[in-house]
C-alpha positions in Angstrom: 0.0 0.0 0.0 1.0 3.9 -0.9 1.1 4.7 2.8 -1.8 7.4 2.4 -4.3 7.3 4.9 -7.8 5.7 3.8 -10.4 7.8 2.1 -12.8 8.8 4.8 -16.4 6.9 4.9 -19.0 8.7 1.9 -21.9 10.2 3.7 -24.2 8.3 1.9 -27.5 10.7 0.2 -31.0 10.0 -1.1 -31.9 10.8 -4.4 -33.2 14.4 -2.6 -29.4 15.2 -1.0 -30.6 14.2 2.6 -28.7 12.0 4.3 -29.8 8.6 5.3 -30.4 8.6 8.5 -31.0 5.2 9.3 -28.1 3.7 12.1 -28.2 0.2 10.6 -28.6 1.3 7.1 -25.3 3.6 7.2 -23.8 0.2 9.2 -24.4 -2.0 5.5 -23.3 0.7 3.2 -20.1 1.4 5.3 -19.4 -2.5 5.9 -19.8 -3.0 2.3 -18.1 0.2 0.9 -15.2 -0.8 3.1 -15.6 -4.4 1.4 -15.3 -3.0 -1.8 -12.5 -1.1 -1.3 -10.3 -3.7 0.3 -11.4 -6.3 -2.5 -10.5 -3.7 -4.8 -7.1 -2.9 -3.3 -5.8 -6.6 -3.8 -7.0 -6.5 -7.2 -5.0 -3.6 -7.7 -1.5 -5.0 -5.5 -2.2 -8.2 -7.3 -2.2 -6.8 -10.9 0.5 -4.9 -10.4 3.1 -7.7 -9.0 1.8 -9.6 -12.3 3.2 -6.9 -14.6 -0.4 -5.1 -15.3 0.2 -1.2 -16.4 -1.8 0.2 -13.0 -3.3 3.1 -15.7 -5.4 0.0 -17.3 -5.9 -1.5 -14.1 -7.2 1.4 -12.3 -9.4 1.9 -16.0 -10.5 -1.5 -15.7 -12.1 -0.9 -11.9 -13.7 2.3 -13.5 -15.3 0.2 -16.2 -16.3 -2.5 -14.4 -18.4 0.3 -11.8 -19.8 2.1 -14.9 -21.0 -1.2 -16.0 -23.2 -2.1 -12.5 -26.9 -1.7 -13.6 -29.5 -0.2 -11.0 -32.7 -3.4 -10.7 -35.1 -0.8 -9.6 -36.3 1.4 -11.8 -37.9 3.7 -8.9 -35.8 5.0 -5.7 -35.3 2.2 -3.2 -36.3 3.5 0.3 
């Protein structure tokens, strides 16, 4: 790792810029944002100690978010 401290927790919005307000709903998103990130990281780490350009790695993690489709065509509350 780069030795920069972690990226501080989003403060996770609804649709209308309010924050969600629910405890155990912040508790998911933050367990699974932290998830991500750390799956993410080793993705990265790994693809770089197999000789990966980290420019098309760090593309490829940007792709593969921009592809995540959205199941509900309405907001989720």
């Amino acid at each position: 790792m780069s030795g920069r401290p972690e990226n501080p927790l989003p403060v996770w919005r609804q649709d209308d810029g309010a924050p969600v307000s629910c405890l155990e709903k912040i508790k998911v998103l933050n367990d699974n944002y932290a998830e991500l990130r750390q799956m993410a990281q080793d993705a990265l780490e790994d693809g770089l100690l197999l000789g990966c350009s980290e420019t098309q790695l760090r593309a490829a993690l940007h792709a593969l978010v921009d592809d995540l489709t959205n199941p509900y065509p309405t907001p989720h509350r």
